[in-house]
C-alpha atoms as one frame of an Amber mdcrd trajectory, in Angstrom:
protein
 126.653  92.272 103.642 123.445  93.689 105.047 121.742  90.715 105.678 125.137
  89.332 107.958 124.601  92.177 109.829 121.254  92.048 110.532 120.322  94.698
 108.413 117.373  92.520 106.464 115.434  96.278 105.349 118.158  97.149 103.245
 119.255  93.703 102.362 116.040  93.373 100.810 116.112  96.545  98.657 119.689
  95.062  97.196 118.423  91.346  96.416 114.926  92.851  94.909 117.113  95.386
  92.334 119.787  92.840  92.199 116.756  90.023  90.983 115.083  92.439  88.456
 118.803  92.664  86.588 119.338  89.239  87.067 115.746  88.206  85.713 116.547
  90.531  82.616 119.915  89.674  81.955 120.210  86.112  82.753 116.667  84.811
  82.647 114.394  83.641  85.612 115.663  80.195  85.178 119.121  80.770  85.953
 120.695  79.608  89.112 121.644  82.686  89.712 118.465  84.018  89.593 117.225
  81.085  92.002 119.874  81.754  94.320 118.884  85.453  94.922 114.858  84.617
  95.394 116.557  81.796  98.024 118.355  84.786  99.621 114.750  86.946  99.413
 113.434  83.833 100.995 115.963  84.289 104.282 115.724  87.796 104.680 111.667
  87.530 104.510 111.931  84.905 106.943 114.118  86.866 109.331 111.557  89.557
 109.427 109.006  87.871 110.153 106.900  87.730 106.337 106.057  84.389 106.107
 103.818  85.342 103.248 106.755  86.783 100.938 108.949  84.176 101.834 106.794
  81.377 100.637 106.676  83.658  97.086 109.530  83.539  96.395 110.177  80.303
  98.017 108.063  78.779  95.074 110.094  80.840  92.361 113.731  79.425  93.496
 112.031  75.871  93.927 110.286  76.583  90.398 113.821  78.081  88.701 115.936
  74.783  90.245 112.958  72.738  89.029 113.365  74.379  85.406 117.295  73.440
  85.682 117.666  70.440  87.585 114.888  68.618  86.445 111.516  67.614  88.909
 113.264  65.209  91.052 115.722  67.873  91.817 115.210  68.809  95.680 118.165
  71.850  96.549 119.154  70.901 100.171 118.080  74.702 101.397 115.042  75.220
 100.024 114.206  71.629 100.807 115.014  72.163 104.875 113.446  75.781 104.636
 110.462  75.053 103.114 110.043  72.216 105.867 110.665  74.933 108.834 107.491
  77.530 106.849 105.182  74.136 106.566 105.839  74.017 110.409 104.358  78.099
 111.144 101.814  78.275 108.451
C-alpha cells in the first residue's frame, strides 16, 4: 500500500519486519521470502539506494536460485538487475 503511494520510507519499515517473520517462519529460501527482498529491491531503487538494492537484489536472485534451480532467471529480477548494471 505504501509503496503504490509513493510512500517508499514506510514501505520499507513494513517489507524489512514483514522479511524478518518471513525468514523465521518460512525460511530464507521460500518464494515468499524472495518475493519480499524483490519488493526491498523496488522500494531501494525508488529512493535512490542503489547500494541496498543490489543486497538484497542478490538474496531474491540467491532464494529463486535455491528453488528454481541455477538456470532459473525470474523475469523481474532478471530486467532489474539489467537497469542497476546500467547506473553502477
Amino acid at each position: 500500500m505504501y509503496k503504490t503511494q509513493g510512500d517508499y520510507p514506510r514501505a520499507l519499515e513494513h517489507y524489512n519486519r514483514a522479511l524478518v517473520i518471513k525468514e523465521v517462519v518460512l525460511g530464507k529460501n521460500h518464494k515468499t521470502t524472495a518475493n519480499t527482498c524483490y519488493n526491498l529491491v523496488l522500494a531501494y531503487n525508488n529512493l535512490g539506494n542503489m547500494t541496498e538494492a543490489v543486497c538484497f537484489m542478490e538474496r531474491a536472485r540467491t532464494a529463486y536460485s535455491s528453488i528454481y534451480g541455477e538456470d532459473h532467471r525470474d523475469e523481474g529480477c532478471r530486467r532489474h538487475a539489467g537497469q542497476m548494471d546500467d547506473t553502477e
